[in-house]
N, CA, C and O atoms as a MOPAC input file, in Angstrom:
PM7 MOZYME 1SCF
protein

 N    -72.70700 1    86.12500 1    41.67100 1
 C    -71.55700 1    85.28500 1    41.45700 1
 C    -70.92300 1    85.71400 1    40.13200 1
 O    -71.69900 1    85.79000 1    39.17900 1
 N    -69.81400 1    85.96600 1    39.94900 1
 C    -68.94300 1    86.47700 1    38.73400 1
 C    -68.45200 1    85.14200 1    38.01800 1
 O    -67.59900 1    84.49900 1    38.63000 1
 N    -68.78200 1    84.77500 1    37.09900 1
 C    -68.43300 1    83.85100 1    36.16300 1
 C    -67.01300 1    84.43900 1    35.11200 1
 O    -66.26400 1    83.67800 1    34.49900 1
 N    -66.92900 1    85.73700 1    35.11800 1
 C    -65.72200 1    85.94200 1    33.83500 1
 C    -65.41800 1    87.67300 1    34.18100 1
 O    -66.12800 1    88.56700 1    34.64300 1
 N    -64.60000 1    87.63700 1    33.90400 1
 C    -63.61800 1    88.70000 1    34.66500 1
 C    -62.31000 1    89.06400 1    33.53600 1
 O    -61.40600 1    88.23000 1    33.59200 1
 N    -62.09500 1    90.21200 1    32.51100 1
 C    -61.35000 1    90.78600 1    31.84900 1
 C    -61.31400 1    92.07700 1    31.78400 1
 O    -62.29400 1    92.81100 1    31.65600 1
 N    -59.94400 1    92.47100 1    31.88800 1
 C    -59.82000 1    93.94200 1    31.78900 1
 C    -58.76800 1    94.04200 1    30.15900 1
 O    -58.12900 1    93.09900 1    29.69300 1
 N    -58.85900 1    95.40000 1    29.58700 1
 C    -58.55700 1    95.27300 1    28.78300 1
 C    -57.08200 1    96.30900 1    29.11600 1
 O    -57.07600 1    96.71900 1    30.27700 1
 N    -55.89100 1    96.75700 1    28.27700 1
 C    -55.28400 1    97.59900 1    28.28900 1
 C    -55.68200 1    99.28000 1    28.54000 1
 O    -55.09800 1   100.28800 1    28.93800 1
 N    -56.77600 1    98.98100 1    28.14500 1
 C    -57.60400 1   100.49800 1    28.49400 1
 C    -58.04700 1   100.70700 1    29.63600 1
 O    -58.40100 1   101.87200 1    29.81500 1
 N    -58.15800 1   100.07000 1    30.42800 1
 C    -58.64200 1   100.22100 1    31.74400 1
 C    -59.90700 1    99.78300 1    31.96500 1
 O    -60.35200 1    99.97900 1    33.09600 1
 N    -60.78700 1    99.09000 1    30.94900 1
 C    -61.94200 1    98.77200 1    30.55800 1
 C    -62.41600 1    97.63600 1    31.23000 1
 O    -62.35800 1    96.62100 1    30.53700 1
 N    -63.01700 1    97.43400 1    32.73500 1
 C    -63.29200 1    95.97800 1    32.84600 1
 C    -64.25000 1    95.97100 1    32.40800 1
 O    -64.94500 1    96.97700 1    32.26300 1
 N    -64.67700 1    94.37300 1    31.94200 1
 C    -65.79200 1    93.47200 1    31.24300 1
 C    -66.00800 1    91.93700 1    32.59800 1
 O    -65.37300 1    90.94300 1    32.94700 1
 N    -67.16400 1    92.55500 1    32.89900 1
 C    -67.63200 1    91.39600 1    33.97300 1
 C    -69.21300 1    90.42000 1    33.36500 1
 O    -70.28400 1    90.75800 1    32.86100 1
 N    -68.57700 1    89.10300 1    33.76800 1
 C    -69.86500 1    88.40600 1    33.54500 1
 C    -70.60300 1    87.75100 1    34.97300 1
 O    -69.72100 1    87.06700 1    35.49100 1
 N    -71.39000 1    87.70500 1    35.50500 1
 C    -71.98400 1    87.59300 1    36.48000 1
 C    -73.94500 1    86.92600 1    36.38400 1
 O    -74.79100 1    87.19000 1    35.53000 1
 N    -74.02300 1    86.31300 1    37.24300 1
 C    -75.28000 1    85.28500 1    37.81600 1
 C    -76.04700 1    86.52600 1    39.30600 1
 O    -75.91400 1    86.22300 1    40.49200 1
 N    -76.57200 1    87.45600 1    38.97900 1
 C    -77.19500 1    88.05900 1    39.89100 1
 C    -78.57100 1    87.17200 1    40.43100 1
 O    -79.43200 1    86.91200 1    39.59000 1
 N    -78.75100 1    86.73100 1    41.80400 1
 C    -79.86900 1    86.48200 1    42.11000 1
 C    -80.73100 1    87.15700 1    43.25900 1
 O    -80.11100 1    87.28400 1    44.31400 1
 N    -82.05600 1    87.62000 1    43.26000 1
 C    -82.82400 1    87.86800 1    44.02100 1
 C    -83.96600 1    87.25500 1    44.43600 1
 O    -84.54600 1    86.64900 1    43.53500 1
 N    -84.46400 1    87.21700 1    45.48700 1
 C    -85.96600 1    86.57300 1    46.48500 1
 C    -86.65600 1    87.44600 1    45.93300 1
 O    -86.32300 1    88.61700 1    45.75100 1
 N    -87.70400 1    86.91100 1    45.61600 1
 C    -89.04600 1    88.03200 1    45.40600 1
 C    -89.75100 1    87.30100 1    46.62500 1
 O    -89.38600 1    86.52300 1    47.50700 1
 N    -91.07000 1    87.99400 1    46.21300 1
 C    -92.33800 1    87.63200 1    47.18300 1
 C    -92.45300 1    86.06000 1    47.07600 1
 O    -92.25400 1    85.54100 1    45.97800 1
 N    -92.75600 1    85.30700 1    48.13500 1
 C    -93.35700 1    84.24800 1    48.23400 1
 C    -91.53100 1    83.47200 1    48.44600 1
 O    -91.44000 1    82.28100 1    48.15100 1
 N    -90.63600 1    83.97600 1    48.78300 1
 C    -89.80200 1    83.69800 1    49.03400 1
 C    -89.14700 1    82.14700 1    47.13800 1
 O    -88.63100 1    81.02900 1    47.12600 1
 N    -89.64300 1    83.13900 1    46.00100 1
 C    -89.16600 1    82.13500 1    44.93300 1
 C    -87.44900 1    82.75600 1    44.97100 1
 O    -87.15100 1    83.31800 1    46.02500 1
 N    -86.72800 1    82.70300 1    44.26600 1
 C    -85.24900 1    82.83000 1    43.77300 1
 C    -85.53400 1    83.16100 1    42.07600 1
 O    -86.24900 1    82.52400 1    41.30300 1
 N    -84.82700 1    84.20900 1    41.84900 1
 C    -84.98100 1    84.12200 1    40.63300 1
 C    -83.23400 1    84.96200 1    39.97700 1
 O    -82.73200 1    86.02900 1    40.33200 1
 N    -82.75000 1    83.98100 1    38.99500 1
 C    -81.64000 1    84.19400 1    38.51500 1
 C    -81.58500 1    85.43400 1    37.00600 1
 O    -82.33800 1    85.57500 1    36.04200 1
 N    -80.53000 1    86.02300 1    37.36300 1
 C    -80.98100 1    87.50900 1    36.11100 1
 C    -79.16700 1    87.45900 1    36.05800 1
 O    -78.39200 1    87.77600 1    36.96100 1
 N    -78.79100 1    86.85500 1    34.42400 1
 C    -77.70500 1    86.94800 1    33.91400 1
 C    -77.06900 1    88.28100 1    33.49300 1
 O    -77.70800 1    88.79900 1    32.57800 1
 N    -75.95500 1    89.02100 1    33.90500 1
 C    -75.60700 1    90.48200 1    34.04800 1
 C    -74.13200 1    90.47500 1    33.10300 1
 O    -73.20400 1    89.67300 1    33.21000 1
 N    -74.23200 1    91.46900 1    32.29400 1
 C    -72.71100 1    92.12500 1    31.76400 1
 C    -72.42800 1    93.14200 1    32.00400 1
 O    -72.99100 1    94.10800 1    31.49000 1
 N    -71.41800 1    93.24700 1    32.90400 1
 C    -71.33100 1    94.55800 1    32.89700 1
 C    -69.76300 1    95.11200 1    32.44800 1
 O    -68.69600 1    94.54500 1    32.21000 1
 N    -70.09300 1    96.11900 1    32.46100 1
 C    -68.52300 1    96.78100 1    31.87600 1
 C    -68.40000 1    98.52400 1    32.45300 1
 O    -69.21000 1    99.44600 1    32.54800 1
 N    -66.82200 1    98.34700 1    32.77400 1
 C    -66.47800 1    99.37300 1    34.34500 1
 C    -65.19900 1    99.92900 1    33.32900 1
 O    -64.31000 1    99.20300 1    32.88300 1
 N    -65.33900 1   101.37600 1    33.08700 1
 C    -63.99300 1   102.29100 1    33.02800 1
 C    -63.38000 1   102.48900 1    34.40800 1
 O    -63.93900 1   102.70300 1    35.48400 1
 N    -61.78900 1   102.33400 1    34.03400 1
 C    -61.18100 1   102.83000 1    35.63100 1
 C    -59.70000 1   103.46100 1    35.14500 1
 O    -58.73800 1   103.17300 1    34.43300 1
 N    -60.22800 1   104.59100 1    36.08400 1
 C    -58.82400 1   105.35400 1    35.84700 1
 C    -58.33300 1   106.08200 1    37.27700 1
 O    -59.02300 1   106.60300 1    38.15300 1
 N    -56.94800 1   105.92700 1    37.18500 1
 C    -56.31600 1   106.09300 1    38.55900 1
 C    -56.53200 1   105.62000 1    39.72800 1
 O    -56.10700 1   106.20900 1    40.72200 1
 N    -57.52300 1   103.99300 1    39.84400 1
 C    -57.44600 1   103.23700 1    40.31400 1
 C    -59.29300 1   103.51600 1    40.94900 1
 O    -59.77900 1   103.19800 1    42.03400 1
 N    -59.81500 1   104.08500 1    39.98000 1
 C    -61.33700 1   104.43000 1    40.66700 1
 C    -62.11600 1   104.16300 1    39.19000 1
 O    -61.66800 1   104.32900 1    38.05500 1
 N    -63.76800 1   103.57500 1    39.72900 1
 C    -64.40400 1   103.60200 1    38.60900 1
 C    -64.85000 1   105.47800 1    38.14600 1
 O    -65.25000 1   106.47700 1    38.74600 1
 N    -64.50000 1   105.12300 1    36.84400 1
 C    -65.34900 1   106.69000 1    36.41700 1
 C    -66.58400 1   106.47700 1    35.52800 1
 O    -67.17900 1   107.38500 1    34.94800 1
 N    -66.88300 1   105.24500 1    35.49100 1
 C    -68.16200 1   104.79100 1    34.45900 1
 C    -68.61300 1   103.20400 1    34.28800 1
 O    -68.01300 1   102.33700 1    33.65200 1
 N    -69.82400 1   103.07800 1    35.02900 1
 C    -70.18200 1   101.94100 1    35.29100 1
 C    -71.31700 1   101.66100 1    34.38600 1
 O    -71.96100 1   102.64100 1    34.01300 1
 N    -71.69200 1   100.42700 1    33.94800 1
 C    -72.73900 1    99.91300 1    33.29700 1
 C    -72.78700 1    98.83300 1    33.18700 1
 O    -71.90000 1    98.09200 1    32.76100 1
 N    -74.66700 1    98.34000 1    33.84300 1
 C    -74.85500 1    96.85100 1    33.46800 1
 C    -75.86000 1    96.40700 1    32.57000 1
 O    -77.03000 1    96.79000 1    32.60400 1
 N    -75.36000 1    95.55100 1    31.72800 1
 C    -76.62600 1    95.07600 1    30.47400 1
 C    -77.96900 1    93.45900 1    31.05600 1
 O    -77.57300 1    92.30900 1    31.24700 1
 N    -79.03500 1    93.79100 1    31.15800 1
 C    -79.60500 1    91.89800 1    31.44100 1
 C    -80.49600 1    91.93500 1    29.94800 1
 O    -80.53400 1    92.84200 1    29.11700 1
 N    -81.17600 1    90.62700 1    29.94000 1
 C    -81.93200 1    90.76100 1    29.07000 1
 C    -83.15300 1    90.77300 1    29.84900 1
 O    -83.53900 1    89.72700 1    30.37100 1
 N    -83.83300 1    91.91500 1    29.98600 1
 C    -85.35200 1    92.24600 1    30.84900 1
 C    -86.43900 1    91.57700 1    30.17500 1
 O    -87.50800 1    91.72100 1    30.76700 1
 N    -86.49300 1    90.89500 1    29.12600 1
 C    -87.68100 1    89.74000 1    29.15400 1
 C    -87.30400 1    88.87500 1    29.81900 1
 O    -88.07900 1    88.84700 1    30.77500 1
 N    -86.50900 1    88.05000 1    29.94000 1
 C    -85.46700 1    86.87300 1    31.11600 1
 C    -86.34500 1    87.14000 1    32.03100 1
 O    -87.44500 1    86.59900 1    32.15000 1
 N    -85.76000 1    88.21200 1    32.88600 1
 C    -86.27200 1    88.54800 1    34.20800 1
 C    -87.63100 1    88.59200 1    34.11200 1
 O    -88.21000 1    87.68900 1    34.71700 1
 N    -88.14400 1    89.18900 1    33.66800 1
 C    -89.65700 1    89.56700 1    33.96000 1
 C    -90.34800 1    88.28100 1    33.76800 1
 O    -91.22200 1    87.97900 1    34.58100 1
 N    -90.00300 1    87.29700 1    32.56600 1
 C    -90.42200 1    85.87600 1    32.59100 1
 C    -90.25000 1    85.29700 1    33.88900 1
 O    -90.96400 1    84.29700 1    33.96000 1
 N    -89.62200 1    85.49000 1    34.92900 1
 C    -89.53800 1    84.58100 1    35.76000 1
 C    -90.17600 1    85.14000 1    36.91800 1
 O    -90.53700 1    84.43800 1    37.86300 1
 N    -90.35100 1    86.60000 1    36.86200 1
 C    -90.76700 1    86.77300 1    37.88400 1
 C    -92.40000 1    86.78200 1    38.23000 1
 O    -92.93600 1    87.11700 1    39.28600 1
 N    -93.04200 1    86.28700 1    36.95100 1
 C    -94.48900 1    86.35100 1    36.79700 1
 C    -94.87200 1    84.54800 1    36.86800 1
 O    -96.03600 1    84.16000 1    36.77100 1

């Protein structure tokens, strides 16, 4: 789910997003995502997403 959504004059989007996945035993576990997308001529040319991996791993244990 995308919570925040900005692009800059540069072509720079900045996405905030609620990624969730099922693990085993059918739990849910929520992993907060930033990511940020270069785009030029209407295509990504450089993608990247940041979580904080203690978050996740806390929940998934």
């Amino acid at each position: 789910m995308i919570t925040d959504i900005a692009e800059a004059k540069s072509g720079v989007v900045l996405t905030q997003r609620l990624d969730r996945f099922r693990i085993k035993g059918g739990k849910w576990i929520d992993c907060p995502v930033m990511g940020a997308a270069r785009i030029e001529n209407g295509k990504i040319k450089e993608w990247r997403d940041y979580y904080d991996n203690l978050r996740l791993r806390a929940q998934m244990s």
